[in-house]
C-alpha positions in Angstrom: -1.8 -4.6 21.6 -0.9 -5.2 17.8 -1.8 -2.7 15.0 -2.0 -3.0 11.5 -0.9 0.4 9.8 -0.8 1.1 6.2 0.8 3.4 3.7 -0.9 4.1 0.6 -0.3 6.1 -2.7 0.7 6.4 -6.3 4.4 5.3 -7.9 7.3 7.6 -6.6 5.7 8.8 -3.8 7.8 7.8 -1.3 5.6 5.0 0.7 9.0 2.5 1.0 11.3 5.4 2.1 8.5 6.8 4.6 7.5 3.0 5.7 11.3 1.7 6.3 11.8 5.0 8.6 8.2 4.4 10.7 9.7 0.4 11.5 13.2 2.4 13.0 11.3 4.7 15.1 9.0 1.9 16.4 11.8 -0.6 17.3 13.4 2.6 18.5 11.0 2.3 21.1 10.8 -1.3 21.5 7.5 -2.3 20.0 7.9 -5.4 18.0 6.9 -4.4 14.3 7.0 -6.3 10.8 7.6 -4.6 8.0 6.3 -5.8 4.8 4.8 -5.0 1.8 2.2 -5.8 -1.3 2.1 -7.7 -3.7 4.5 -10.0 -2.2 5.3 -10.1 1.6 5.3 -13.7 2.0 6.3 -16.4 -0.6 3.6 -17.6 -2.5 2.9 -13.6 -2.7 6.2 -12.9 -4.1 6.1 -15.5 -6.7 3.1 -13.6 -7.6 4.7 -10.0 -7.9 6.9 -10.9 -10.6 3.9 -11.5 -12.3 2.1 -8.0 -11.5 5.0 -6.0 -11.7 7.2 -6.9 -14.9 6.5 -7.3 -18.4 4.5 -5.1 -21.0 2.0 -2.6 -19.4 -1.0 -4.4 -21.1 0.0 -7.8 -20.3 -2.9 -8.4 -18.4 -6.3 -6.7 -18.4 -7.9 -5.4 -15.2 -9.8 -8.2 -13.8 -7.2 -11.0 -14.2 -4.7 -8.5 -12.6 -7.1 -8.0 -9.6 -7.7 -11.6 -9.3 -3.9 -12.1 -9.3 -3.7 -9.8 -6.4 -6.1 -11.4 -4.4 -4.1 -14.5 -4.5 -1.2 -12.9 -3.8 -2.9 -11.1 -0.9 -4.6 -13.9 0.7 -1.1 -15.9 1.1 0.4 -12.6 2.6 -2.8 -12.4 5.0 -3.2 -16.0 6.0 1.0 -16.5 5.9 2.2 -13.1 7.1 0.4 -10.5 8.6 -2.4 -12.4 11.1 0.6 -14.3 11.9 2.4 -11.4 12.9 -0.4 -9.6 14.3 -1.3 -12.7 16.7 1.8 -12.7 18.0 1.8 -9.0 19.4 4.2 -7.5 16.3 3.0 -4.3 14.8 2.5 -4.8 11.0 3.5 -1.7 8.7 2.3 -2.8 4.7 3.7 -1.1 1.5 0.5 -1.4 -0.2 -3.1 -3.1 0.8 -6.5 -3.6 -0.9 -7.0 0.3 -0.8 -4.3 0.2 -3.8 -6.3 -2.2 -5.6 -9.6 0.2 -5.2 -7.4 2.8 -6.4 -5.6 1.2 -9.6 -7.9 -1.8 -10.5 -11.1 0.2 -9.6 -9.8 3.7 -10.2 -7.5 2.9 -12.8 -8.6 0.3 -14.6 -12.6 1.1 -14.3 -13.2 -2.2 -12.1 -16.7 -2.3 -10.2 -15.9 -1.5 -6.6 -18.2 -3.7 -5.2 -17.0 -6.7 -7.1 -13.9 -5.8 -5.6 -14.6 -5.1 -2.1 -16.7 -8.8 -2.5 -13.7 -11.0 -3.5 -11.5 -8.9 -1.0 -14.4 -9.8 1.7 -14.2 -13.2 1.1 -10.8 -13.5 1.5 -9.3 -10.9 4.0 -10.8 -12.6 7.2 -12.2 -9.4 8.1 -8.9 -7.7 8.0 -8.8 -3.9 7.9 -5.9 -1.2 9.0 -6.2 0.8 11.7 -4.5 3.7 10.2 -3.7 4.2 6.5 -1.2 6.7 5.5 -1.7 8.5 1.8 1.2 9.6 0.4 -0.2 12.5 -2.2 1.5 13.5 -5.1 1.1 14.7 -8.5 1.7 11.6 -11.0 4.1 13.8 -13.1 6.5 14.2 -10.1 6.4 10.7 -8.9 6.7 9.2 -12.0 9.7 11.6 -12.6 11.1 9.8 -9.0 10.7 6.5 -10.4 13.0 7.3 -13.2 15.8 7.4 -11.0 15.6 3.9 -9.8 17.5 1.5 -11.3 15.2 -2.0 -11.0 12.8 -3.8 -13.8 9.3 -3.4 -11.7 8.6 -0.9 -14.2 4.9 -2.4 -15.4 2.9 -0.1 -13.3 5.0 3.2 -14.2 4.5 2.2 -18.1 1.5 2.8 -17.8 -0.3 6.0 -19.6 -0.3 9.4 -17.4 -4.7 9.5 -17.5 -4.3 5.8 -15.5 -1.9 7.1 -13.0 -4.6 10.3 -12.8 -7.2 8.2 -12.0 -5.3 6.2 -9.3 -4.7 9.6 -7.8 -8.3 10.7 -8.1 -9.2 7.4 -6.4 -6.9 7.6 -3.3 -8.3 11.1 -2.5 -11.6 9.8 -3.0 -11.2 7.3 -0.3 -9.7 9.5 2.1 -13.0 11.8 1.7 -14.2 11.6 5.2 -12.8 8.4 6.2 -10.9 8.5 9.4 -8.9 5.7 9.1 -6.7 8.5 6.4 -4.3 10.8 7.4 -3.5 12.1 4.0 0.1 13.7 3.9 1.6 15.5 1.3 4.6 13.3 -0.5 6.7 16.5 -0.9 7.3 17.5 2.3 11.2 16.4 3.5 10.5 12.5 5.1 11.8 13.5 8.5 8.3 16.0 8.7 6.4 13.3 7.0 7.7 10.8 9.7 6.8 13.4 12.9 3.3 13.5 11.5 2.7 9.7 11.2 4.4 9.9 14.3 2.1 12.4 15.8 -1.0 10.4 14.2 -0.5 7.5 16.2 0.7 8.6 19.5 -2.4 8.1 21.0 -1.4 4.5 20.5 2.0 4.4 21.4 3.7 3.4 24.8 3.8 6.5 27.1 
């Protein structure tokens, strides 16, 4: 049995760091497991990114950025993770649509349901089965980012109120949805990785 897992949540909160530590454990005890992330995470996709993720902070507006990221997601679905998926792997994503509700919809003021339409129509009915929020105040995790030493900086440009909004928008989703397990991003990652680990035992081989 495959599963499609997802970690979710604003810049600097720790989703890679968390994500690359959850694909140890697993091959630790021998599941097959992918480990990839969005945009990008399969070749058309990461042609894509460079798009999404450099340059000024207003180089595109809200919509064309969405409809960027569906392309970029529909390669990475159709090239990467059913792929993957079909062929018994566990799939762990840096990122899925639930970003895109939170930053284009939160963020950016998108309609949601215009959103969750184009995602419909390409996702082939795709959905997690567990999505992990990494919570944490924008002014820390922004503060994280400045540590890194990279040029995906279009995101983190942008002003505080966006990243606010994004934050706003994850928690909203994770109101009484089950798929969420909401975990605080300050907590020391080996007690973030017990309780993702703790979250999905009932799934894991005894």
């Amino acid at each position: 049995m495959s599963y499609f897992i997802t970690l979710e949540g604003g810049d600097g909160s720790g989703k890679s760091t968390l994500g690359q530590a959850l694909v140890d454990q697993l091959k630790a005890l021998t599941i097959p497991v992918l480990w990839t992330r969005e945009p990008g995470g399969s070749e058309g996709a990461e042609l894509i990114r460079s798009l999404l993720v450099t340059g000024n902070h207003d180089r595109w507006d809200g919509l064309t950025e969405y409809l960027l990221l569906s392309a970029a997601r529909r390669d990475h679905i159709t090239k990467t993770i059913q792929p993957a998926l079909r062929s018994g792997q566990w799939v762990v994503c840096d990122r899925f649509f639930d970003s895109s509700l939170a930053y284009q919809g939160g963020g950016h003021g998108l309609d949601q349901d215009l959103l969750l339409s184009i995602f419909n129509g390409i996702s082939e009915g795709l959905i997690p089965f567990k999505t992990f929020l990494l919570d944490i105040d924008p002014t820390l995790g922004l503060a994280r980012t400045q540590k890194r030493h990279h040029h995906e900086v279009r995101y983190e440009a942008l002003p505080m109120a966006f990243h606010e909004r994004v934050r706003a928008a994850f928690l909203d989703l994770a109101t009484n949805n089950t798929r969420y397990c909401v975990l605080d991003a300050c907590q020391p990652p080996s007690v973030l990785l017990t309780k993702v680990m703790d979250e999905l035992a009932c799934v894991l081989p005894s």
